[in-house]
C-alpha positions as CSV (number, residue, x, y, z in Angstrom):
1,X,0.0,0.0,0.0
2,X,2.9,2.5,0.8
3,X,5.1,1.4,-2.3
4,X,6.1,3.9,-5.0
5,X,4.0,3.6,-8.2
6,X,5.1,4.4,-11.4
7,X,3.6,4.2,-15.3
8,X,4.9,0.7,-15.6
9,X,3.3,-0.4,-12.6
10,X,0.0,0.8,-12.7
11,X,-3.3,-0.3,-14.0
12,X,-3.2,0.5,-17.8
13,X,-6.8,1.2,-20.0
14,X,-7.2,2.6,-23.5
15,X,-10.4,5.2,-23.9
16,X,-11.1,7.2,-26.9
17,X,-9.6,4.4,-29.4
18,X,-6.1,6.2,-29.0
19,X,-6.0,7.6,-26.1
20,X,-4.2,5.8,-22.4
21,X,-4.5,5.8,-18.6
22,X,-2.8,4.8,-16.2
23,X,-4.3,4.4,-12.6
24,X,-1.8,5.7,-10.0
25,X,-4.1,6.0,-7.5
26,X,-7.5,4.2,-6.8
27,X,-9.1,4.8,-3.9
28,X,-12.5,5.6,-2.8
29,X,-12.1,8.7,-1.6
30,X,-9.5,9.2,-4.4
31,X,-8.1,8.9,-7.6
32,X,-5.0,10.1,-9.4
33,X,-4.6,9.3,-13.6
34,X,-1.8,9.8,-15.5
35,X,-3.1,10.1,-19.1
36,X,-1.5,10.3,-22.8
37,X,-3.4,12.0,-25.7
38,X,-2.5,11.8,-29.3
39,X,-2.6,14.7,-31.4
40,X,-6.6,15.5,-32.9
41,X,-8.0,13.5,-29.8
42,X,-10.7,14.7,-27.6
43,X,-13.1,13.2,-24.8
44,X,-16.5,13.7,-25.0
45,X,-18.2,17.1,-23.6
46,X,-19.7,15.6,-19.9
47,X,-19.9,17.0,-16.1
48,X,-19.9,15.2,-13.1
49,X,-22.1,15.0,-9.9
50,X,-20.1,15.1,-7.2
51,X,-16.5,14.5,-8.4
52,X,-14.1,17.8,-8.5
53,X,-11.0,17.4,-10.5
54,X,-7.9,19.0,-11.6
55,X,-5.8,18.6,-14.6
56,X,-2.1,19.7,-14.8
57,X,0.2,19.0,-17.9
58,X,3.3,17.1,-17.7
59,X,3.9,17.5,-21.2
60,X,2.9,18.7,-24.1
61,X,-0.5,21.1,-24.5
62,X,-3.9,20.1,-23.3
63,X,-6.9,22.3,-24.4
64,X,-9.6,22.3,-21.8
65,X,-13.1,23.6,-23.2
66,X,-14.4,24.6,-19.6
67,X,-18.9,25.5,-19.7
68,X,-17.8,26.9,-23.7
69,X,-14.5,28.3,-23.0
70,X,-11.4,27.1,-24.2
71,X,-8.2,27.1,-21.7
72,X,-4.8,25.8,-23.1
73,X,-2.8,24.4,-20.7
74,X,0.7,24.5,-21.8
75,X,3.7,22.1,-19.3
76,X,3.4,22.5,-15.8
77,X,0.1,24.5,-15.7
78,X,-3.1,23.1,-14.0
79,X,-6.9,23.8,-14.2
80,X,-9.6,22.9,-11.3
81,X,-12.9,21.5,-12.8
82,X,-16.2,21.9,-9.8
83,X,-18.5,19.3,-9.9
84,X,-21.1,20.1,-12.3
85,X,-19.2,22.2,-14.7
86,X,-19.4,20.9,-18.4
87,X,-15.9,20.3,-19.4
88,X,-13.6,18.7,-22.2
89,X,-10.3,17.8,-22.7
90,X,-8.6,18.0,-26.4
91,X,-5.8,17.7,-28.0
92,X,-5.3,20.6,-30.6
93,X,-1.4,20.1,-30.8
94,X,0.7,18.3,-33.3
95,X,2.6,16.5,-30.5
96,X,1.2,13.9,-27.2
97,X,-0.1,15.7,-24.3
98,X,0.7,14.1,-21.0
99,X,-1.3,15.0,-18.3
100,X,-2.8,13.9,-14.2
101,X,-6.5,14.1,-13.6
102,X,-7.1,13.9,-9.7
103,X,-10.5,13.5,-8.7
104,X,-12.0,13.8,-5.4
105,X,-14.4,11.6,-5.4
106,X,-13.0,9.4,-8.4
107,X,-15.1,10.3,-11.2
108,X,-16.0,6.7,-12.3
109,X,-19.1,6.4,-12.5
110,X,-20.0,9.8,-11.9
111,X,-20.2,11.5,-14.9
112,X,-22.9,12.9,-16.7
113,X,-23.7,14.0,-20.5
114,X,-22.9,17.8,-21.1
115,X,-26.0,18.1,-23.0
116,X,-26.3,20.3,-26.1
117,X,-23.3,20.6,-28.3
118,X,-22.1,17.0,-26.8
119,X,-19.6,15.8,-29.7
């Protein structure tokens, strides 16, 4: 339980078709995701109920469409997402974005469609 975690060991999942996570932490109270984004990817436009997140860069440039706002997050630059704020993460650059979602709750199973313009 108090062992370092890295990429390598960590529960790996594909979403999007292209796009990876990596679980570093899953708790119930908690959960930390590395994730990797090719270039032209994007998640779906969604909220969630209770779950409060932030995203911070590692690498590359994330684009966060925040409630019809776009926000690009270039290395080393984080954004908080409230619960119930429609949100979406893209990829607009020509290279991988590496990123961490944290999410208190974890947002498994907690999120919601973000209704009209939903791509």
């Amino acid at each position: 339980m108090h062992s370092p975690i890295d990429r390598d060991r960590a529960e790996h999942y594909r979403w999007g078709g292209a796009c990876d996570g990596w679980h570093l932490v899953r708790d119930l109270q908690l959960s930390v995701i590395e994730e990797r984004m090719p270039p032209a990817t994007r998640e779906a436009r969604h909220r969630h109920a209770r779950s409060r997140q932030f995203f911070f860069v590692l690498a590359g440039e994330l684009t966060m469409e925040v409630e019809g706002t776009r926000h690009r997050l270039t290395t080393r630059t984080g954004l908080e997402i409230p619960p119930g704020v429609v949100h979406q993460a893209l990829n607009e650059s020509d290279a991988d974005v590496e990123f961490l979602v944290v999410s208190a709750p974890p947002s498994h199973g907690d999120r919601l469609s973000g209704g009209e313009g939903e791509l």
